[in-house]
ZADO-1210 file (C-alpha; in nm, 4 decimals, padded with zeros to 6 digits):
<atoms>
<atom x="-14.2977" y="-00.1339" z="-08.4484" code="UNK" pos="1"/>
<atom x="-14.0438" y="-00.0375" z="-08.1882" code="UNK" pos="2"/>
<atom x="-13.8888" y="00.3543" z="-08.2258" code="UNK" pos="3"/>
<atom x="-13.5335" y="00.2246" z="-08.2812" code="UNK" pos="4"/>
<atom x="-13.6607" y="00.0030" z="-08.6220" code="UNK" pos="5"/>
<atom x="-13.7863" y="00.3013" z="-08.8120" code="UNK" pos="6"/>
<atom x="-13.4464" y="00.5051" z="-08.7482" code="UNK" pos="7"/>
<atom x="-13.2229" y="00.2438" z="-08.8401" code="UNK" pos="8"/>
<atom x="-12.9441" y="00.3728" z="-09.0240" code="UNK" pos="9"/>
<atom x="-13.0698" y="00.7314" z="-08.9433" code="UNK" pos="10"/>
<atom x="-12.9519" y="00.8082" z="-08.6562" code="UNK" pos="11"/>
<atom x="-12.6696" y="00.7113" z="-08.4099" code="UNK" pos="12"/>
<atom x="-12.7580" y="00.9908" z="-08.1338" code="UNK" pos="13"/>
<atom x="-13.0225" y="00.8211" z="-07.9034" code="UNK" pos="14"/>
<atom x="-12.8223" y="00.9387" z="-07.5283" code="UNK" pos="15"/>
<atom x="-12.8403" y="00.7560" z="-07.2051" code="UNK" pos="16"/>
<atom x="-13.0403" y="00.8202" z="-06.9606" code="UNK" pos="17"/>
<atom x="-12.9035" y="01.0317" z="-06.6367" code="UNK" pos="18"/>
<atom x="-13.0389" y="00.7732" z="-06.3643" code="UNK" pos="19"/>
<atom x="-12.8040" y="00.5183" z="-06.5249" code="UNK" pos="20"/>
<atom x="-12.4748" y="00.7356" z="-06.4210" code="UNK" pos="21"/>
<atom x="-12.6537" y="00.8347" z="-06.0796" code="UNK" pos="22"/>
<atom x="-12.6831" y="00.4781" z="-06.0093" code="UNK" pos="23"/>
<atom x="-12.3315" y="00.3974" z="-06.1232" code="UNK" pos="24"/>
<atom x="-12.2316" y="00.6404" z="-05.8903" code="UNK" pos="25"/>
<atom x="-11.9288" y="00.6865" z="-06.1487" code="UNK" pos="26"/>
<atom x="-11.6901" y="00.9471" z="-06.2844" code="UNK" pos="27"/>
<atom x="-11.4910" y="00.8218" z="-06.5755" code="UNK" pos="28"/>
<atom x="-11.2198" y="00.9629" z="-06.7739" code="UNK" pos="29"/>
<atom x="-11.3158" y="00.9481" z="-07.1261" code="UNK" pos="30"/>
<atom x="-11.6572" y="00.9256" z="-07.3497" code="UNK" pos="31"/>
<atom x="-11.5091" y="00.8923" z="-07.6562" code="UNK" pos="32"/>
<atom x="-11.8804" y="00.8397" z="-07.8368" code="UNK" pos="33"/>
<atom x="-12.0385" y="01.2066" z="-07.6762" code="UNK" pos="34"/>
<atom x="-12.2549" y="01.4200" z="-07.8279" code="UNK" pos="35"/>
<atom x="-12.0535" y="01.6878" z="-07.6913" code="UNK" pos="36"/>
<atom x="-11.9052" y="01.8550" z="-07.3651" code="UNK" pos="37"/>
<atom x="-12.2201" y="01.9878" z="-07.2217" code="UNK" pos="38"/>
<atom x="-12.3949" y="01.6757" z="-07.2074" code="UNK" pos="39"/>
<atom x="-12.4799" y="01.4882" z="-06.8661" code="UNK" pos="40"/>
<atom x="-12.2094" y="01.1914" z="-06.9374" code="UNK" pos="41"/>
<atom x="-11.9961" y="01.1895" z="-06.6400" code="UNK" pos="42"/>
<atom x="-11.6440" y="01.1933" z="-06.7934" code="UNK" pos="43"/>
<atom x="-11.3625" y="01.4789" z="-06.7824" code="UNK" pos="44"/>
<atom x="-11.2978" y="01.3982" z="-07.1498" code="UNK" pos="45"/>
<atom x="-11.5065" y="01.3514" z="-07.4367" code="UNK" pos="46"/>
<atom x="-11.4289" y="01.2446" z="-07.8307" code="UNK" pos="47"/>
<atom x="-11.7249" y="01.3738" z="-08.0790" code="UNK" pos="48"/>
<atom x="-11.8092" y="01.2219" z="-08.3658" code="UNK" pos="49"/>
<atom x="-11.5580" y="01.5225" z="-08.5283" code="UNK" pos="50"/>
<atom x="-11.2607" y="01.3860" z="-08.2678" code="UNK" pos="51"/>
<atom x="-11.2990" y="01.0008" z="-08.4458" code="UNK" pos="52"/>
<atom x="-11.3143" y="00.8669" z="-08.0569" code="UNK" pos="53"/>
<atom x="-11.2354" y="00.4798" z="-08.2399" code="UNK" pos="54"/>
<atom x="-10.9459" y="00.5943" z="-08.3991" code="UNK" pos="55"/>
<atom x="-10.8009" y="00.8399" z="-08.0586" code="UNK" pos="56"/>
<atom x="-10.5953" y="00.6753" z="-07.7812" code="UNK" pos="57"/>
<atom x="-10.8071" y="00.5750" z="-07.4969" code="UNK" pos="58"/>
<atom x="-10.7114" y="00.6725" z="-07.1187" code="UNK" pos="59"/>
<atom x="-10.8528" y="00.5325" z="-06.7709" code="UNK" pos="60"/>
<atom x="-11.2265" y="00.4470" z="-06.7225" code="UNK" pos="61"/>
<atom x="-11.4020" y="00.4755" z="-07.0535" code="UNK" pos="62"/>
<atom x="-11.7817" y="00.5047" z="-07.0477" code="UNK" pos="63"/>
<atom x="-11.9045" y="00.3892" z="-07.3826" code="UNK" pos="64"/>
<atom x="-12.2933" y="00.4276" z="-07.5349" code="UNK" pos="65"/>
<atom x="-12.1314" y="00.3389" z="-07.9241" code="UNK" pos="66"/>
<atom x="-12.3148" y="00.4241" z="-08.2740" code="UNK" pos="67"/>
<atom x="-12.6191" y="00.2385" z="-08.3133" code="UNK" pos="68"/>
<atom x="-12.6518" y="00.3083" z="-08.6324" code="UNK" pos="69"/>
<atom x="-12.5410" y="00.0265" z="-08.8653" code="UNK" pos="70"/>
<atom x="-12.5465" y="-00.3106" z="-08.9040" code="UNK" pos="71"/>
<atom x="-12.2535" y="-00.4165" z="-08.6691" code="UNK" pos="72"/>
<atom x="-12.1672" y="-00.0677" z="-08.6234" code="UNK" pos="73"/>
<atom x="-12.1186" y="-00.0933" z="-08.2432" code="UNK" pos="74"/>
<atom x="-11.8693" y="-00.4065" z="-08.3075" code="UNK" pos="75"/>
<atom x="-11.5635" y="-00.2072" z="-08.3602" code="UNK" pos="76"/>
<atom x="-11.5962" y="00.0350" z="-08.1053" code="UNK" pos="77"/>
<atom x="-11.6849" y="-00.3099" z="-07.8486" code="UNK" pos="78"/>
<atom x="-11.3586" y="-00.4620" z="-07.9619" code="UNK" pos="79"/>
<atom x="-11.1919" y="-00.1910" z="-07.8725" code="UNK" pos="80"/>
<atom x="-11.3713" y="-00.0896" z="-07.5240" code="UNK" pos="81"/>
<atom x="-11.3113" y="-00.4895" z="-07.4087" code="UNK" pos="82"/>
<atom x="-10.9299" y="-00.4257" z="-07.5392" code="UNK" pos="83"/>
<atom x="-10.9043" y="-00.1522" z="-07.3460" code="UNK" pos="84"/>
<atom x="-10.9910" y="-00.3265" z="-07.0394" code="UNK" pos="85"/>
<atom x="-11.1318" y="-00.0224" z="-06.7875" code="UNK" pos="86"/>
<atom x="-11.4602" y="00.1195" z="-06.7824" code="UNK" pos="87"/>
<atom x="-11.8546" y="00.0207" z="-06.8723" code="UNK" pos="88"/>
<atom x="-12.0390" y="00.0015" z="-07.2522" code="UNK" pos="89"/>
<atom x="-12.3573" y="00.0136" z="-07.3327" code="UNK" pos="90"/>
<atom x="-12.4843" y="-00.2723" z="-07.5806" code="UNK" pos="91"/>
<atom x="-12.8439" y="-00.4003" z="-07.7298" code="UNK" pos="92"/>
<atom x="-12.8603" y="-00.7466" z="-07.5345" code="UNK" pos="93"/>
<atom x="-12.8679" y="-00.9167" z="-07.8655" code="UNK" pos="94"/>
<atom x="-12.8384" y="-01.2987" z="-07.6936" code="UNK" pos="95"/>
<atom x="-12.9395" y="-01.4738" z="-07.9644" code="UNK" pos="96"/>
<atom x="-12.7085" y="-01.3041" z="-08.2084" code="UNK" pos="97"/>
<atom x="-12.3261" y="-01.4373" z="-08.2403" code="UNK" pos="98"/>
<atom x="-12.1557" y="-01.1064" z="-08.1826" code="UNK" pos="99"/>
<atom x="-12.2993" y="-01.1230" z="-07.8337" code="UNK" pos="100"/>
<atom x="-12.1744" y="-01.4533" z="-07.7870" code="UNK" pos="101"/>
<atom x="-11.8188" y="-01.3787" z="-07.9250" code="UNK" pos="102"/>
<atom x="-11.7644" y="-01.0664" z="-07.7748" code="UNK" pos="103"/>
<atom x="-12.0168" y="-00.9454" z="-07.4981" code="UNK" pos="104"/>
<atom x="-11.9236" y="-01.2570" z="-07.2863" code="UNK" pos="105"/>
<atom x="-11.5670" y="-01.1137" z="-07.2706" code="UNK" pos="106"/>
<atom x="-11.6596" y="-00.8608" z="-07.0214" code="UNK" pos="107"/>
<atom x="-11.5685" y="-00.9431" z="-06.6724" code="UNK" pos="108"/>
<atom x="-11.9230" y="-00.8599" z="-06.5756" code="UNK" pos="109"/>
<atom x="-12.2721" y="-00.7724" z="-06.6919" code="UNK" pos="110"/>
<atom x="-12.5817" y="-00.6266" z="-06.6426" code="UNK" pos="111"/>
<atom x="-12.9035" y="-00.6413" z="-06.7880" code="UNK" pos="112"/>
<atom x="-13.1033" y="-00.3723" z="-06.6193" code="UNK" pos="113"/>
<atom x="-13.4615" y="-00.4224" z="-06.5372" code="UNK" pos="114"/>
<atom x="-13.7482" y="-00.3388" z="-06.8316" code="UNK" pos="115"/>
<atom x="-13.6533" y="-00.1156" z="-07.1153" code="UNK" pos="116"/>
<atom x="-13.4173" y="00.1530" z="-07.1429" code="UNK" pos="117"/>
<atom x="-13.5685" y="00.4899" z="-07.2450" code="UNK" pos="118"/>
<atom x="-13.3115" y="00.6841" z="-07.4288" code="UNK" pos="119"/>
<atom x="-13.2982" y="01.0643" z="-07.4150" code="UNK" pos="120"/>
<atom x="-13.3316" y="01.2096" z="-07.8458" code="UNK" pos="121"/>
<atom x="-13.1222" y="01.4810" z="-07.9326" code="UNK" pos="122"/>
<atom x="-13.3774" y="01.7876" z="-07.8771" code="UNK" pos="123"/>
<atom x="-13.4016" y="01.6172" z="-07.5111" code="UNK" pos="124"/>
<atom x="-13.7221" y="01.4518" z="-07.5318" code="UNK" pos="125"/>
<atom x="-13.7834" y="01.0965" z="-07.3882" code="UNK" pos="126"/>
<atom x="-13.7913" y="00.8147" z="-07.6641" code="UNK" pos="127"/>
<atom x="-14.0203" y="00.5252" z="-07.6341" code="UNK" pos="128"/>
<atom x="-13.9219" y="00.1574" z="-07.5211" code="UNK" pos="129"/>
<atom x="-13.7451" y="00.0531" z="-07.7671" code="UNK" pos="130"/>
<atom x="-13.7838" y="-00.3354" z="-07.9273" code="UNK" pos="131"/>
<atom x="-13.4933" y="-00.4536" z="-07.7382" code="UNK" pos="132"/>
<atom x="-13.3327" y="-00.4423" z="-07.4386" code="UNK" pos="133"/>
<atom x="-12.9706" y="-00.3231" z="-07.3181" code="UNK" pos="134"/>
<atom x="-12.6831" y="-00.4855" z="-07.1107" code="UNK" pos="135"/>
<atom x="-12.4071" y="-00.3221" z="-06.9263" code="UNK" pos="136"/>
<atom x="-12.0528" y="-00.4439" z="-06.9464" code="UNK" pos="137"/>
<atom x="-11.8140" y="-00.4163" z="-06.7302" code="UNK" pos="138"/>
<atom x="-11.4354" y="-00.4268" z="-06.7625" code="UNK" pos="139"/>
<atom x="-11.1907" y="-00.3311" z="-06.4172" code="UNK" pos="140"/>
<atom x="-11.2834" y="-00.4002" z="-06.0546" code="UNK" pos="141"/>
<atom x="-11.3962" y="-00.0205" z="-06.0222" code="UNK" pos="142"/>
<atom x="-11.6457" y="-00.0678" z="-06.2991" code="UNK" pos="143"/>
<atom x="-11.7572" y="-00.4476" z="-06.2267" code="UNK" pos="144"/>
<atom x="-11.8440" y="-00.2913" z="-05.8464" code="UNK" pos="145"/>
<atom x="-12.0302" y="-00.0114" z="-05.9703" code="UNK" pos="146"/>
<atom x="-12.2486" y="-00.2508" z="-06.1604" code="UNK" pos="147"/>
<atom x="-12.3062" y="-00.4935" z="-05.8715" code="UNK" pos="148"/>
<atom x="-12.3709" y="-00.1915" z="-05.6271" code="UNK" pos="149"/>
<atom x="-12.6045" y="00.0130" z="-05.8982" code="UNK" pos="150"/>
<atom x="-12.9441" y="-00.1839" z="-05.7908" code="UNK" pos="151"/>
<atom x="-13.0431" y="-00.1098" z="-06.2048" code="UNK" pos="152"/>
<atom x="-13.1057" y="-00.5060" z="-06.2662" code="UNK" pos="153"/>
<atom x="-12.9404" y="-00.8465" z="-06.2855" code="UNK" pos="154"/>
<atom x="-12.5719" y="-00.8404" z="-06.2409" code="UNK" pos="155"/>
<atom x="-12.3915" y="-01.1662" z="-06.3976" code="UNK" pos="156"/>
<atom x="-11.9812" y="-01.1663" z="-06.3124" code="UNK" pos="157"/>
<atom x="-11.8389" y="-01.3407" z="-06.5872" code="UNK" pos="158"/>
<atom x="-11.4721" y="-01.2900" z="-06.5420" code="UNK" pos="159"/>
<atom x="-11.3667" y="-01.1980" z="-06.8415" code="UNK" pos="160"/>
<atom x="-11.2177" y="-01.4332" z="-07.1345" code="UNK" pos="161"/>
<atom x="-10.9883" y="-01.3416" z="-07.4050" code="UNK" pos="162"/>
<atom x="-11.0817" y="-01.1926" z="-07.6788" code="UNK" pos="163"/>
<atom x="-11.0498" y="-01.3580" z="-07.9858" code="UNK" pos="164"/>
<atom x="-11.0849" y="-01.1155" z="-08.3098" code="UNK" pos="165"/>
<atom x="-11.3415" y="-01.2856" z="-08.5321" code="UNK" pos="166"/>
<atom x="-11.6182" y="-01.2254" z="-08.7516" code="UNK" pos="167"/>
<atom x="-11.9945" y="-01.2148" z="-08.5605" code="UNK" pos="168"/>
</atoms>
C-alpha cells in the first residue's frame, strides 16, 4: 500500500521537496498553503493554515502545494490558483479522474516530473514514493519558463483554456 493511502484524511502536511524550487530557479510572492515562515518554500509571503490562505487575497506569483487531505480537497484551492492566473501548483496527476480533465488542462503548461515525488513529513524525514505521481502547473510566462527550463521531467504547453466552474 502506498504511504499517502494509509494517511488519507489524516494529514494535509506532506512538504515539497527543496530540489523542486532549486530547479525552478524561482522566488514567488505568496505560499498561501505553508507550514509556516521558516520553511524552505521560496516565497516572501506565506498564509498558514491559521491565515485561511483560500479565503486571503492573492498577490503576484503564487507557489501552491494545496491540502491533500480530502476527497476533492485540493479542488478549491486549484480553482482558485488557475483564477489567479500567476504562479505554479502542485497536483496528484490524477489523468484518469475528471477533475484533472476539467481543471488541470486549464493551465497554460505542465509538467509531470520524472519517477515519484518524495515528500518531506513534518518532523523532516523523507516519505516513501507515494502510489501516485505529481504534475506541475503552470500559469504566467515567468512560471511556464521555469517549468520548461527546470530539466525535472516532461513539460507539455497547453496554453491555457477557460475555466469553466463545474463539478469533477
Amino acid at each position: 500500500m502506498a504511504e499517502h493511502e494509509p494517511s488519507r484524511g489524516r494529514s494535509d502536511e506532506w512538504y515539497t521537496p527543496p530540489h523542486i524550487f532549486e530547479a525552478l530557479r524561482l522566488t514567488f510572492d505568496l505560499d498561501p498553503c505553508s507550514p509556516g515562515p521558516t520553511h524552505w518554500v521560496p516565497a516572501a509571503r506565506v498564509f498558514t493554515k491559521d491565515d485561511d490562505g483560500l479565503a486571503q487575497p492573492w498577490r503576484g506569483r503564487v507557489w501552491m502545494n494545496p491540502p491533500f487531505g480530502g476527497r476533492h480537497g485540493h479542488l478549491p484551492w486549484l480553482k482558485k490558483f488557475l483564477l489567479h492566473g500567476n504562479g505554479i501548483a502542485l497536483v496528484r496527476a490524477y489523468t484518469s479522474s475528471a477533475w484533472f480533465h476539467a481543471y488541470a488542462t486549464c493551465a497554460e503548461a505542465m509538467l509531470f516530473p520524472k519517477g515519484k515525488t518524495k515528500f518531506i513529513r513534518p518532523d523532516g524525514t523523507i516519505g516513501r514514493s507515494p502510489g501516485h505521481g505529481i504534475v506541475l502547473l503552470s500559469m504566467g510566462a515567468v512560471c511556464n519558463h521555469a517549468l520548461w527550463q527546470s530539466g525535472l521531467g516532461l513539460w507539455v504547453p497547453l496554453g491555457g483554456r477557460p475555466l469553466r466552474l463545474v463539478a469533477a
